[in-house]
C-alpha positions as CSV (number, residue, x, y, z in Angstrom):
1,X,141.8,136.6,109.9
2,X,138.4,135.6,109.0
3,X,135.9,137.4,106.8
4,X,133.6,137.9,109.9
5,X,136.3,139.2,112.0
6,X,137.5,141.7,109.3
7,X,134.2,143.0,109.0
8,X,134.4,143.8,112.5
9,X,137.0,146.0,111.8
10,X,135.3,149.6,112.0
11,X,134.8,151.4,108.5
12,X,135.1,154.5,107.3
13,X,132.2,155.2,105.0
14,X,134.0,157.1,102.5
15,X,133.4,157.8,98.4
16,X,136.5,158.7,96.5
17,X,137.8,158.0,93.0
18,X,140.3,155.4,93.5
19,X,142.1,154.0,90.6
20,X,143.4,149.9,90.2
21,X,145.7,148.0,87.9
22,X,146.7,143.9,88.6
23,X,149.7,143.9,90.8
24,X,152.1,141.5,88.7
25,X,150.6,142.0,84.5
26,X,150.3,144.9,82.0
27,X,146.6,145.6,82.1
28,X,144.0,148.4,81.8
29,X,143.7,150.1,85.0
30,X,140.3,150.7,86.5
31,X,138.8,152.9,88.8
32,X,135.9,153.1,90.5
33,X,134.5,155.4,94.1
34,X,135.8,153.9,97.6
35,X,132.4,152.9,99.5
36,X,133.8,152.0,102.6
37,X,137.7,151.8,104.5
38,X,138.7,149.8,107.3
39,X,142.2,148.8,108.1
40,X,142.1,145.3,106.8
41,X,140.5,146.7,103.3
42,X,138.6,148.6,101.0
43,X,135.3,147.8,98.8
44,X,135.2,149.9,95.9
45,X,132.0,150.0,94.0
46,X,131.1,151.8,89.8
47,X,134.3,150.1,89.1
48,X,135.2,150.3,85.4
49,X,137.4,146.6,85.6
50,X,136.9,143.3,87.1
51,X,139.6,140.7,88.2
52,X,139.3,137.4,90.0
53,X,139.3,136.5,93.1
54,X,142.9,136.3,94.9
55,X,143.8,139.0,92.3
56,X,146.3,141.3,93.5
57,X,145.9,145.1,92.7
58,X,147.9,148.1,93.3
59,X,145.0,150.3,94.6
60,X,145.5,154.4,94.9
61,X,143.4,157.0,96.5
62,X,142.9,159.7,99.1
63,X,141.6,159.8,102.1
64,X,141.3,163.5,102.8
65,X,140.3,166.2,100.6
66,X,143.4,168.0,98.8
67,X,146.1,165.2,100.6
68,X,148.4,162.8,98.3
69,X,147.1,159.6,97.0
70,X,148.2,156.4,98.9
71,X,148.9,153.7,97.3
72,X,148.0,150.0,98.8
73,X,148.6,146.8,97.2
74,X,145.0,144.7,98.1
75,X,143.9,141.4,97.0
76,X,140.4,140.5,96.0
77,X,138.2,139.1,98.3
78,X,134.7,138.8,96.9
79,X,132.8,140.5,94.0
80,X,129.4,142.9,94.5
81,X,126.8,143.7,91.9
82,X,129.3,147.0,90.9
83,X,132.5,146.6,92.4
84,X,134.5,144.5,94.5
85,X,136.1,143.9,98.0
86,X,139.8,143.9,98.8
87,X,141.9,142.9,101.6
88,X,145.1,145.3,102.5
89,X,148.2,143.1,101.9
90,X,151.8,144.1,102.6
91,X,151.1,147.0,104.6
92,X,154.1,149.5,105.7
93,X,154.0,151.2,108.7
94,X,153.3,154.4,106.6
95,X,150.0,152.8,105.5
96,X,148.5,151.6,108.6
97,X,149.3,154.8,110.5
98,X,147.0,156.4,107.7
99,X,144.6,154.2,108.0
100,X,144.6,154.6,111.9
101,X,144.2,158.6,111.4
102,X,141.8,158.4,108.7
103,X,139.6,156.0,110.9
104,X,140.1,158.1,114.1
105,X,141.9,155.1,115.6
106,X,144.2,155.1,119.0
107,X,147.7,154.0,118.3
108,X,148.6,150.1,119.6
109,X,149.7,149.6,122.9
C-alpha cells in the first residue's frame, strides 16, 4: 500500500494519551496524544521519544472514554515536527474490528 493510498484511508481525529516502547529492545517507553486514527495507522504527536524510521513499536491506547487500552504493534513511517507517523502491522482480527467501530466503518463484504 502506498503512502497516498493510506492516507485515503478515512481518519478518526482523535487526541488521547497513548504510550510507546521499540517492539524488539529494552528501552524507555514514550508517550505522546493520538492526533489522528485510521485503519492502516496512527500519528501521534507531543511525543516524549523518537525512533527511526522502520522502527517497530508496541503502541497502547484507547479509543473510547472509560474502555481498555488496545495495544497495536506499528512501524514508523515518517517523522513530524512533534511526533511521528506509524503504520498498523500484524493486525488480529480483534484490532481491525476496533478500528472499524471506532471509525464508524461497515464490516467487509
Amino acid at each position: 500500500m502506498t503512502i497516498d493510498q493510506e492516507r485515503r484511508a478515512p481518519r478518526l481525529s482523535i487526541q488521547v494519551p497513548t504510550e510507546y516502547e521499540y517492539e524488539y529492545e529494552s528501552s524507555t517507553p514514550g508517550s505522546g496524544l493520538t492526533e489522528n486514527v485510521s485503519t492502516s495507522g496512527v500519528l501521534v504527536e507531543h511525543a516524549s521519544a523518537a525512533f527511526p524510521i522502520d522502527a517497530e513499536l508496541r503502541m497502547r491506547f484507547s479509543f473510547f472514554l472509560g474502555s481498555f487500552d488496545t495495544l497495536f504493534t506499528g512501524a514508523v513511517v515518517r517523522h513530524t515536527a512533534d511526533g511521528f507517523a506509524a503504520c498498523f502491522v500484524r493486525l488480529e482480527t480483534a484490532q481491525i474490528e476496533m478500528l472499524r467501530r471506532a471509525l464508524a466503518l461497515p464490516p467487509p463484504p
